[in-house]
C-alpha positions as CSV (number, residue, x, y, z in Angstrom):
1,X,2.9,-1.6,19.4
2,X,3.9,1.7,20.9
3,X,1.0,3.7,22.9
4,X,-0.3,6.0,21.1
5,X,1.3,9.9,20.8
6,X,-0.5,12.4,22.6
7,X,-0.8,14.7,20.1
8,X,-2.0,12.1,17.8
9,X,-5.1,12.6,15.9
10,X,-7.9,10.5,14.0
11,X,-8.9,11.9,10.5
12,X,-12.2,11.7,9.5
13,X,-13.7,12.5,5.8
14,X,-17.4,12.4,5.6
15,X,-19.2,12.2,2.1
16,X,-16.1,14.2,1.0
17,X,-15.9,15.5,-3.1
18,X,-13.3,17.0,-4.7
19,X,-13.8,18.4,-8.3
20,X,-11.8,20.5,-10.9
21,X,-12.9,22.7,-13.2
22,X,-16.8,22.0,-13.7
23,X,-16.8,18.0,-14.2
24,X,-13.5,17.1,-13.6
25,X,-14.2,14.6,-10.0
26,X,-10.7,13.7,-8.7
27,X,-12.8,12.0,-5.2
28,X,-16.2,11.4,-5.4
29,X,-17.9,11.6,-1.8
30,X,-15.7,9.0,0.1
31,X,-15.9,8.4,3.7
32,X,-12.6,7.5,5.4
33,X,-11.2,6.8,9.6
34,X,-8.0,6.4,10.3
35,X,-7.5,5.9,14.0
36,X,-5.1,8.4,16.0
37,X,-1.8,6.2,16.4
38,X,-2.2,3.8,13.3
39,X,-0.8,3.7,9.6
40,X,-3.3,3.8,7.0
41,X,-2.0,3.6,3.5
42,X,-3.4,4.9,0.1
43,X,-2.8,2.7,-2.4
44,X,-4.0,2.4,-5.8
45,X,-3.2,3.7,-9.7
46,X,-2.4,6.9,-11.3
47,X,-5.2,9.2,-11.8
48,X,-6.9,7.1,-9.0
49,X,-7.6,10.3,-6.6
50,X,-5.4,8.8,-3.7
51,X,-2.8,11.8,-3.9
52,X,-5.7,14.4,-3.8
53,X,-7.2,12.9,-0.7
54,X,-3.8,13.2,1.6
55,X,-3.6,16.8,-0.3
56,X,-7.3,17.2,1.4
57,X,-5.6,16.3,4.8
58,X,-2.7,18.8,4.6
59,X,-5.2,21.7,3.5
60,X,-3.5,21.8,0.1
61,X,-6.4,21.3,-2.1
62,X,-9.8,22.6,-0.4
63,X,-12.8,20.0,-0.5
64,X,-15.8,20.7,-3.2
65,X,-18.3,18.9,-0.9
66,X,-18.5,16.8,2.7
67,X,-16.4,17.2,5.8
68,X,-13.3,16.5,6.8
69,X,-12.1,16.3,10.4
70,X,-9.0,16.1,12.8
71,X,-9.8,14.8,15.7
72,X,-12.7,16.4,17.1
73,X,-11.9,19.9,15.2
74,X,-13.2,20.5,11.6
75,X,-11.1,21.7,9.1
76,X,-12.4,21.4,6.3
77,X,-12.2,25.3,5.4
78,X,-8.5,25.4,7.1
79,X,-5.7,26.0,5.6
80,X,-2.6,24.2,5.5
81,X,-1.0,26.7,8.3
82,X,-4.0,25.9,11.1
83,X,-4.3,21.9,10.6
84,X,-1.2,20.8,12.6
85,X,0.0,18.4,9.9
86,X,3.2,17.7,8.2
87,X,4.0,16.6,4.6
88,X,7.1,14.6,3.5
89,X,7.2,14.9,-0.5
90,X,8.2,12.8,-3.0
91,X,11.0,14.7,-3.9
92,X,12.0,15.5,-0.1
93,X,12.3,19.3,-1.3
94,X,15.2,20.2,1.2
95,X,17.2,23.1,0.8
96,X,20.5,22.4,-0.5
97,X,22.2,25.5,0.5
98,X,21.5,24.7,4.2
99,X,23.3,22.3,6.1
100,X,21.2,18.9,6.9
101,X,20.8,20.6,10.9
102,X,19.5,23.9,9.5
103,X,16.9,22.2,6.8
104,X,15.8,20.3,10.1
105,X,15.2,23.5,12.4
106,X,13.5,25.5,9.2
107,X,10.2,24.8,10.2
108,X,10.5,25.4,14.3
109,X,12.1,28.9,13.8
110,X,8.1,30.0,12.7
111,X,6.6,27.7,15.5
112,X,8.3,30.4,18.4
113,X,10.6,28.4,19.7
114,X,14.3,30.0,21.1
115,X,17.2,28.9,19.4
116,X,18.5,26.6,22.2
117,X,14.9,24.6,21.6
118,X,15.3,25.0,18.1
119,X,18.5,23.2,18.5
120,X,18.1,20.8,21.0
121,X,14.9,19.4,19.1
122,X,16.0,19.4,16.0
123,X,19.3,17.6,17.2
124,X,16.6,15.5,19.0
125,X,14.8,14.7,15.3
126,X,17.8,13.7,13.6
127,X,18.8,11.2,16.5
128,X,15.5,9.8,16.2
129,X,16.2,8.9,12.4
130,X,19.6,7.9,13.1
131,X,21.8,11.0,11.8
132,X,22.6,12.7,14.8
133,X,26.1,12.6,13.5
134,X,24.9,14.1,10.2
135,X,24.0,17.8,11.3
136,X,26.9,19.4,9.6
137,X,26.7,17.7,6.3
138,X,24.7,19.8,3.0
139,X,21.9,17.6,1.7
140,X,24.0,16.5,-1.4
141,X,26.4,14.9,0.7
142,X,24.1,12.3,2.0
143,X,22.6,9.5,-0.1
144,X,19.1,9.1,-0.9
145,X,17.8,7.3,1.9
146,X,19.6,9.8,3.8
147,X,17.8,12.4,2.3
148,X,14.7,10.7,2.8
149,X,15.2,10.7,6.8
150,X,16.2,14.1,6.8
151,X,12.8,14.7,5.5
152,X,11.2,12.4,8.1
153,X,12.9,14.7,11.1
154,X,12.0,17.6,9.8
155,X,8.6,16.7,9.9
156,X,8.4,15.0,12.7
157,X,10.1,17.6,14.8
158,X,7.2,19.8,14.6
159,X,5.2,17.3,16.5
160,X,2.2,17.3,14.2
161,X,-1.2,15.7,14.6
162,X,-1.0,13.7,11.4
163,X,1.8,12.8,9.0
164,X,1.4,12.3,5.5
165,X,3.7,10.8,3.2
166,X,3.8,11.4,-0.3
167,X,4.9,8.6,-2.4
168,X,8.2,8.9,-0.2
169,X,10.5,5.9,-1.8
170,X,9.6,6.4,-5.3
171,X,13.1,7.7,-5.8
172,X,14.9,4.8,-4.2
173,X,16.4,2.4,-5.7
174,X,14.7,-1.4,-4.3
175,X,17.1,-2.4,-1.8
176,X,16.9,0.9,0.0
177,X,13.4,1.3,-0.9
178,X,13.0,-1.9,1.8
179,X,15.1,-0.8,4.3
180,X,13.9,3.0,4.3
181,X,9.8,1.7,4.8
182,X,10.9,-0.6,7.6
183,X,12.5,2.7,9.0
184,X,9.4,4.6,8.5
185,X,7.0,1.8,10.2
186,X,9.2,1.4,13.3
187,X,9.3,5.3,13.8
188,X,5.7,4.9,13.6
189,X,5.0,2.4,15.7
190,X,7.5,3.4,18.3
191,X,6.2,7.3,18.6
192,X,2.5,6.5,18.1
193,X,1.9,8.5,15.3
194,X,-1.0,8.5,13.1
195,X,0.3,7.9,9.2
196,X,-1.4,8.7,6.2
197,X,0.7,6.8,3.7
198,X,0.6,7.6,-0.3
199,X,2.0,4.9,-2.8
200,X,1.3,2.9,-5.8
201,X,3.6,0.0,-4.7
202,X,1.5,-2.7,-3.4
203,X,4.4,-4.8,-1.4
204,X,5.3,-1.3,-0.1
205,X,2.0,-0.7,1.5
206,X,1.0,-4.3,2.6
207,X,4.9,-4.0,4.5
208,X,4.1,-0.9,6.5
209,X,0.3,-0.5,6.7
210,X,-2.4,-1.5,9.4
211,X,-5.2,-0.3,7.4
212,X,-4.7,-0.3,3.5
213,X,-7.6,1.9,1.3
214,X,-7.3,0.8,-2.6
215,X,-9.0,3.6,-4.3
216,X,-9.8,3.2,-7.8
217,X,-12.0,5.3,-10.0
218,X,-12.0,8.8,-7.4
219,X,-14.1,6.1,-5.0
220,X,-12.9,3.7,-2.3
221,X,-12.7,0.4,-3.7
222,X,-11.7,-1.6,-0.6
223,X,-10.2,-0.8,2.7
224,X,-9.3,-3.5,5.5
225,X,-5.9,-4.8,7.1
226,X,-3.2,-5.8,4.7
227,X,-4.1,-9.6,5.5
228,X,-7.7,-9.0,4.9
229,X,-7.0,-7.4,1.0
230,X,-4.8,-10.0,-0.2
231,X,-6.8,-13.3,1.0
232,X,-10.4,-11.8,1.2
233,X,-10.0,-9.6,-1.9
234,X,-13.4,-7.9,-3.2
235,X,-13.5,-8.1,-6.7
236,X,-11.1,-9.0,-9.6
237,X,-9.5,-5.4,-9.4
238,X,-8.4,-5.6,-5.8
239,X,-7.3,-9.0,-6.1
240,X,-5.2,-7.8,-8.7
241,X,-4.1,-4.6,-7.6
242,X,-3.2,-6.2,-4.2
243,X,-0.1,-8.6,-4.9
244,X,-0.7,-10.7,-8.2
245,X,-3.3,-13.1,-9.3
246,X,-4.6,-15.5,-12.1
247,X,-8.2,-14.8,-12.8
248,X,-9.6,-17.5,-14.1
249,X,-13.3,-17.8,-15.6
250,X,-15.2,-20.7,-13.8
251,X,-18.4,-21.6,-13.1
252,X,-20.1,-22.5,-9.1
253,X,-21.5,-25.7,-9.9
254,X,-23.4,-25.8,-6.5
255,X,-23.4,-23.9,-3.0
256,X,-23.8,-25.7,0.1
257,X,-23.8,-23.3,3.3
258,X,-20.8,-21.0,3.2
259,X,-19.2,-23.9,0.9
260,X,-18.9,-23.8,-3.2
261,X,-18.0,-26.4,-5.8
262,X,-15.9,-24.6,-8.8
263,X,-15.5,-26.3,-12.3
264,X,-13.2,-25.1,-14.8
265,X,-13.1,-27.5,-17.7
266,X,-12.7,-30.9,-15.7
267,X,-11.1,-29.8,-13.2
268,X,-13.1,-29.4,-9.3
269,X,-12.0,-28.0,-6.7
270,X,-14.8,-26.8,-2.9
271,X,-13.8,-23.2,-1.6
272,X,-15.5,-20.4,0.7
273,X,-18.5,-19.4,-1.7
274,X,-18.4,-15.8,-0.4
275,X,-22.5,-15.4,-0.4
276,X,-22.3,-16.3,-4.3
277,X,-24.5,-18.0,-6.1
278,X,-24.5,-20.9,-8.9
279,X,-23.2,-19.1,-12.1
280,X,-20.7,-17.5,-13.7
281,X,-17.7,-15.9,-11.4
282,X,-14.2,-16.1,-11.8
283,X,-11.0,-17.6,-9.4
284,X,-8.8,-15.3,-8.1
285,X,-5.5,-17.4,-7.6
286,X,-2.0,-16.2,-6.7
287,X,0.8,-17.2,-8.6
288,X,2.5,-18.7,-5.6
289,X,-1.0,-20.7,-5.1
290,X,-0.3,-22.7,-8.7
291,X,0.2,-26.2,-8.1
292,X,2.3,-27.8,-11.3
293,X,2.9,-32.0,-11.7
294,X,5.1,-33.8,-14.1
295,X,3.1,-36.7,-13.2
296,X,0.2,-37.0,-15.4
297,X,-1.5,-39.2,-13.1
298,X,-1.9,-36.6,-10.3
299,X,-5.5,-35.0,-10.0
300,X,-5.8,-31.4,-12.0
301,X,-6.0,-30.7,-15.5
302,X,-4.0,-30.5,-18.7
303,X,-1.4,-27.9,-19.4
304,X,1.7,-27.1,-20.8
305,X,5.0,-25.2,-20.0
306,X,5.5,-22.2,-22.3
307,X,7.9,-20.7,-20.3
308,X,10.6,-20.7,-17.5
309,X,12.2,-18.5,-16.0
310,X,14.7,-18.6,-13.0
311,X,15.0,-15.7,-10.7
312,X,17.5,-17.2,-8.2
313,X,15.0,-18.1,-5.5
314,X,12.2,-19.9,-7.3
315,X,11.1,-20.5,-10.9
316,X,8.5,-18.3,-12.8
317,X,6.4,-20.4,-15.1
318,X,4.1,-19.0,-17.8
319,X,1.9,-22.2,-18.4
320,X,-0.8,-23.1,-21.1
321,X,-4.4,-24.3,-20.1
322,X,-7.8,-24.8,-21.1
323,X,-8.8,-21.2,-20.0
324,X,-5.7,-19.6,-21.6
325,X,-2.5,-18.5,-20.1
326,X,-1.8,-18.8,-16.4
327,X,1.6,-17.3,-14.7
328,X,3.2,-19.6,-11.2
329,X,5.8,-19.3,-9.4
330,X,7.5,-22.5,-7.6
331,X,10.0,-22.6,-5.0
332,X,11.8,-25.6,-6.7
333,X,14.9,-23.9,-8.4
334,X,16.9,-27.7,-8.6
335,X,14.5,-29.3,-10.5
336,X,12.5,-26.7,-12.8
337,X,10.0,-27.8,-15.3
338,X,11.2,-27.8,-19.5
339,X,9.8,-25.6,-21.5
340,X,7.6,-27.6,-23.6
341,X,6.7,-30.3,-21.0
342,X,3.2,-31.4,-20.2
343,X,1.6,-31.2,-16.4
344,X,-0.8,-31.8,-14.3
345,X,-2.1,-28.1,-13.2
346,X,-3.9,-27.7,-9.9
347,X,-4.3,-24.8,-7.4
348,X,-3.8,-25.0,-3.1
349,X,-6.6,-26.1,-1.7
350,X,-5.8,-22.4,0.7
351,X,-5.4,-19.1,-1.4
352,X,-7.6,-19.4,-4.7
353,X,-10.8,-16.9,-3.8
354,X,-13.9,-16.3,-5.7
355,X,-15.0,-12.7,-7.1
356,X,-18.0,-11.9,-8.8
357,X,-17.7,-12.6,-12.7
């Protein structure tokens, strides 16, 4: 990891509230850090109040309640002009009449720079994204990852304090989509910049993020490392929000230390208990975590293949047992399991958590 930027700063919310009308509550008081130099992603559904938030940030929507902090310097009352931020949209919003140079030295011509340093640093941006040879070109010449990195430099010419993203590869297509974030996380890292990230694509944020805040209802369901959310999910929403899993109703048969015995139907299985108690809970299992026998001897319980699907690099199963309907994925493409065949269903003995009921 790159040191961090100079010029990088933290961004604090304290107890902060943001509501429309008279009842309309798009954040309801959340607290938030994201360390100067780091990559902290927003993740969550529509209507989830992640967008608002990063609109807080930039000074585009004002706070209702709480505090909200760059660096050391409040700016909560700011507008967008004093917080020393920069915004890349979802819909890039570059000026098509300009060439891709000009759209990049927009924004410096108001900071008081000459036109030589207008020049040179925004020559300076576009080598940084890997267009230097680009400057002439109008935006509709370039393709949309392109486009996207045209967006980057323009921000990141401006040297700001923070930079948001706004849902910044929603209009790529997949492949470019994967190669654009990696671009994006490697400028990052290598500038030490501090990130505030928007999306609603979970692979997308657990690729580029070092802190990842699922938000879900205007409030802060979770937040933690990308690691930390998919393996130590909170609750039955996070574990599903965060990847895909199973959640299977089950019931802790006993708890002994920091160690539970699970029982669905005849099936056992000892995991982390997670400071649970006997009862009621349910098993959070990834697809990927589904362990599926043809041998009817092996340990696990009944099921059946309703369907299989291949994908090219594994098999998708949707499989039939006690508790209903369970989706798996297998790496086994030579050998897949008929539709229709009975197995032996087990999960990894790693992987499968437990979350509250």
């Amino acid at each position: 990891m790159a040191s961090i930027n100079a010029k990088a700063a933290s961004v604090s919310f304290r107890n902060v509230t943001k509501i429309y009308g008279r009842d309309v509550v798009a954040v309801d008081s959340i607290n938030l850090e994201v360390a100067a130099g780091t990559l902290v992603t927003l993740l969550g559904p529509s209507g989830c109040g992640k967008t608002t938030t990063l609109r807080m940030i930039a000074g585009l929507e004002m706070a209702s309640r709480g505090q909200i902090l760059i660096g050391d310097r409040d700016v909560t009352s700011l507008p967008a002009t004093d917080r020393d931020v920069s915004m890349v949209f979802q819909s890039y919003a570059l000026f098509p009449h300009m060439t891709v140079l000009e759209n990049v030295s927009y924004g410096l011509k108001f900071s008081g720079f000459g036109k030589a340093e207008t020049r040179e640093r925004a020559e300076a941006g576009l080598a940084l994204v890997g267009l230097s040879k680009f400057g002439a070109r109008l935006p509709s010449e370039l393709s949309g990852g392109q486009q996207q990195r045209v967006a980057v430099a323009r921000a990141l010419v401006l040297e700001p304090q923070v930079l948001l993203f706004d849902e910044p590869l929603s209009n790529l297509d997949a492949k470019l989509r994967r190669q654009v974030r990696e671009e994006i996380r490697e400028i990052q890292q290598n500038l030490g910049l501090t990130v505030v990230y928007v999306t609603h694509d979970q692979e997308e944020a657990l690729a580029v993020s070092d802190e990842i805040v699922v938000m879900r209802n205007a409030a802060i369901a979770q937040k933690g490392t990308p690691r930390q959310l998919y393996e130590e999910p909170a609750d039955a929403f996070v574990a599903d929000f965060i990847g895909e899993a199973n959640l299977i109703p089950c019931e802790i048969l006993t708890v002994s230390g920091d160690q539970a015995e699970v029982g669905i139907a005849d099936y056992r299985q000892r995991l982390a208990a997670r400071a649970m108690a006997p009862g009621p809970a349910r098993l959070a299992v990834r697809p990927s975590r589904v362990r599926l026998d043809a041998d009817m001897a092996a340990p696990g319980m009944a099921a059946r293949i309703v369907k299989a699907t291949y994908v090219g690099s594994r098999m998708e199963y949707t499989v039939e047992a006690p508790f209903g309907t369970l989706f798996a994925v297998l790496d086994d493409v030579t050998q897949p399991l008929r539709v229709g065949s009975e197995v032996r269903l087990s999960f990894a003995q790693n992987g499968p958590v437990l979350v509250p009921a």
